[in-house]
Each structure stands twice: as structure tokens, then as C-alpha cells.
N, C-alpha and C positions, 0 to 999 in steps of 0.2 A: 551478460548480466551486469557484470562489473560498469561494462561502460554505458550501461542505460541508467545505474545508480548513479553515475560521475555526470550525469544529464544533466543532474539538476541543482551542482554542484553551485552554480554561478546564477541559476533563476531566483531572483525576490520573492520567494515563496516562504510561507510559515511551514516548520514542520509536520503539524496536523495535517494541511494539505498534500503534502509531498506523501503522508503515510496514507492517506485515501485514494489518489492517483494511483499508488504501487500498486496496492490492495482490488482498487477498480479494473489497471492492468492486468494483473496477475489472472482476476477474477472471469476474464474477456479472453486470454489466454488460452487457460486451463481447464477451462469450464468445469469447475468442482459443485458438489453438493452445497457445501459451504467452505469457507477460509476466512483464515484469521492470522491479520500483519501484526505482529510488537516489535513496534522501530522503539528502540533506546538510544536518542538522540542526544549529542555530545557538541555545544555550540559552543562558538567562543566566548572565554569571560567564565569559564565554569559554569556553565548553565547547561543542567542536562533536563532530561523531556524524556517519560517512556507514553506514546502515543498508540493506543490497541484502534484500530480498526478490522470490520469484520462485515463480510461480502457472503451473500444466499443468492442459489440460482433463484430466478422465476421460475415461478410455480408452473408452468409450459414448459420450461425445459426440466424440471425434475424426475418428469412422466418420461421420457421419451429413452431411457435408460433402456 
């Protein structure tokens, strides 16, 4: 886990993006009812970001429990 968060360490990516990819991952994964990411993002210059993104199965797979 450590070294799939250090991925994207050096990608030009915005954090909102980075926190909907996890989210998307995680969501593709784990296959949950629902989930919910709050990255509290800490960039350089003192600039922080708390970013909630939030992942529901398809209605298809919710049935199949």
C-alpha cells in the first residue's frame, strides 16, 4: 500500500485526482457496498487540501451478495 501511495509521488497530478483514482482503486479492489476516501493533503508552501471522494457499487453488483 505504501508503495502504490509513493506512485504518484512524482506524477503532475492535482490532488482531487489522485484522491478519486485511490478511491476508484480501492472501490475495483474491494468491491464494497459503498466507500469513502478523506485524503488530508499537505503540499509544499503550506498549502493543505482535505479532498472526500466517495465510490457505490453498480446497482448489478449490489444484488449479487
Amino acid at each position: 500500500l505504501k508503495l502504490y501511495f509513493h506512485a504518484f509521488r512524482n506524477d503532475g497530478i492535482f490532488f482531487e485526482a489522485v484522491t478519486n483514482k485511490i478511491c476508484d482503486d480501492l472501490g475495483a479492489a474491494l468491491k464494497p457496498r459503498q466507500l469513502a476516501v478523506v485524503a488530508d493533503w499537505k503540499g509544499r508552501g503550506g498549502i493543505t487540501s482535505r479532498i472526500t471522494a466517495e465510490w457505490t457499487a453498480p446497482k448489478a453488483a449490489r444484488g449479487r451478495r
